[in-house]
C-alpha positions in Angstrom: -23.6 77.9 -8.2 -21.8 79.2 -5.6 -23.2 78.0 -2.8 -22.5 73.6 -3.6 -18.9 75.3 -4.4 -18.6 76.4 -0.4 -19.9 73.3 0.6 -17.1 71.5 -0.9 -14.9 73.5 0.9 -16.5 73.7 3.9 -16.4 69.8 3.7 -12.7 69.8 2.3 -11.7 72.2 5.7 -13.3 70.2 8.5 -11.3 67.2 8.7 -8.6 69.1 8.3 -9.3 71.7 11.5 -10.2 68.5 13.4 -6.8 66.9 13.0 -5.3 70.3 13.6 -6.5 70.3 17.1 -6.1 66.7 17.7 -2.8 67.0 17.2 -2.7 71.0 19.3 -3.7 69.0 22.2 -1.3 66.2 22.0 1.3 69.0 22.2 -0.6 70.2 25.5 -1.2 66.3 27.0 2.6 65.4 25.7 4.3 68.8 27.5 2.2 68.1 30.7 3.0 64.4 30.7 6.7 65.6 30.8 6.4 68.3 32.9 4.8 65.9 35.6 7.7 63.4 35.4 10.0 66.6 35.4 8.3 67.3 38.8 8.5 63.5 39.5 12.1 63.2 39.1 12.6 66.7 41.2 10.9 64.7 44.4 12.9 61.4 44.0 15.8 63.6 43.7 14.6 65.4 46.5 14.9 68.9 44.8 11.2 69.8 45.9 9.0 68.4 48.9 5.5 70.0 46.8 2.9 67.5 46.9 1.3 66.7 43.7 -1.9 68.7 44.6 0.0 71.6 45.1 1.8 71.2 42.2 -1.6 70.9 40.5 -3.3 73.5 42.1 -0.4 75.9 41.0 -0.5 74.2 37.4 -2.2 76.0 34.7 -2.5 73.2 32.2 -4.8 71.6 33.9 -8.6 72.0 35.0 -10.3 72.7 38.1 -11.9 69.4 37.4 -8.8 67.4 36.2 -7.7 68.9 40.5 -11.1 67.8 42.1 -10.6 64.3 40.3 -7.0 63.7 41.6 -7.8 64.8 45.5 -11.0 62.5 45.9 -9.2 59.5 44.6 -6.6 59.9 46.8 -9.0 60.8 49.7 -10.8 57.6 48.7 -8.0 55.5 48.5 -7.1 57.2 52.0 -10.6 56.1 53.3 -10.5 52.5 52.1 -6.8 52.0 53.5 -5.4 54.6 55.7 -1.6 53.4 56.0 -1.5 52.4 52.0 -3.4 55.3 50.4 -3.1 54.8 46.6 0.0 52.6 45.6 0.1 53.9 42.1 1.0 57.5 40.6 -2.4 57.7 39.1 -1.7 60.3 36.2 0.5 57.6 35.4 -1.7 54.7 36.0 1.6 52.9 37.1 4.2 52.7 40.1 7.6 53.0 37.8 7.9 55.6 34.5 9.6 56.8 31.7 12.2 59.2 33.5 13.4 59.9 29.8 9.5 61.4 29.5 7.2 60.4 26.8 6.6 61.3 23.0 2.9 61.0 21.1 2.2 57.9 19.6 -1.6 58.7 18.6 -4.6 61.3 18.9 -8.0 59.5 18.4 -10.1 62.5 16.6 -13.7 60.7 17.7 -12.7 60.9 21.3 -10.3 63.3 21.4 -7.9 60.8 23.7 -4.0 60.9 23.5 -2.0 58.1 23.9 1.5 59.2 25.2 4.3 56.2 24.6 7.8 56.1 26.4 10.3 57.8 24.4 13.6 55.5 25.0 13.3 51.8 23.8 12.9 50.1 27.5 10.3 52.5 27.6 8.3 52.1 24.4 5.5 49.8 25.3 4.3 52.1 28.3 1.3 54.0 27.6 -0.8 57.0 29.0 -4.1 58.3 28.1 -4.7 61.9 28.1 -7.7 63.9 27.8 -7.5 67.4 26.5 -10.4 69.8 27.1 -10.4 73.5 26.0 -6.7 73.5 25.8 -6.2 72.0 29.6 -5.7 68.7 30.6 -8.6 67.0 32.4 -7.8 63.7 32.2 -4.8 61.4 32.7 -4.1 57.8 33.8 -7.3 56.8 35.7 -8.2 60.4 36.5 -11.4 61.2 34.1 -10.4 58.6 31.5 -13.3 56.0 31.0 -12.2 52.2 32.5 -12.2 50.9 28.6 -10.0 53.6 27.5 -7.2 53.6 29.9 -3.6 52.1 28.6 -4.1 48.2 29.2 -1.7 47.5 32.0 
C-alpha cells in the first residue's frame, strides 16, 4: 500500500519542480537581459568602450556556447558584408530596446524558452526569447533560438 501512495506524490511533486525551475531560469534570462542593456546603455553613454564579446567572454551567466554562437554570426555577417557587419543587436533581435530593461511575461515548461517583454508601456509589445541551460544563458534573440521560436518582429 505504500508504494501507489509515493506514486501520487511523486506525480503530485513533478509539475511542481518543473515550474520551479521554469520560473529559476526566467530570473537568470530576465537579470541577463537587463544586465546587457545595462552594458548597452554604458556604451551609448560612452561609459565603457568593451565590445560585447568581451563583455561576454568575462560574463558568467552565460555559456561557452551561447560566446561561440555570438562571434560566428558576427564573423559571418562580417564575411557576407564587410563595411555593414550585422545591423541588428542580435541578443536583442532588434536595432532599438527597452532602455527601461525588461520584465517576464512567460516561461514555456515544454521548451524551456523565456519570453522577456519591455517593462514601461511604449515598451510592452517588444519581445525576447531566452534559452536557459544549466543555470546559464545559451540562447538569446537569434543566437541558439530556433527560427519558429524567435519573438515575431
Amino acid at each position: 500500500m505504500q508504494f501507489p501512495k509515493i506514486l501520487l506524490l511523486a506525480a503530485t511533486l513533478v509539475p511542481t519542480l518543473c515550474h520551479a525551475d521554469c520560473q529559476q531560469n526566467a530570473v537568470i534570462a530576465n537579470q541577463f537581459i537587463n544586465s546587457y542593456i545595462k552594458y548597452n546603455n554604458a556604451v551609448y553613454q560612452q561609459k565603457t568602450q568593451e565590445s560585447v564579446l568581451e563583455w561576454l567572454q568575462k560574463n558568467k551567466t552565460v555559456t561557452p556556447h551561447f560566446t561561440q554562437s555570438y562571434q560566428q554570426l558576427l564573423a559571418q555577417a562580417e564575411k557576407a558584408d564587410p563595411e555593414l557587419g550585422l545591423d541588428f543587436d542580435p541578443i536583442l533581435d532588434a536595432q532599438d530596446y527597452p532602455e527601461q530593461g525588461m520584465k517576464i511575461a512567460s516561461c514555456d515548461e515544454q521548451s524551456g524558452l523565456i519570453t522577456l517583454v519591455g517593462k514601461d508601456k511604449a515598451w510592452e509589445n517588444f519581445k525576447v526569447v531566452v534559452n536557459v541551460l544549466d543555470k546559464r544563458v545559451d540562447g538569446a534573440g537569434v543566437i541558439n533560438i530556433p527560427k519558429d521560436k524567435q519573438a515575431s518582429r
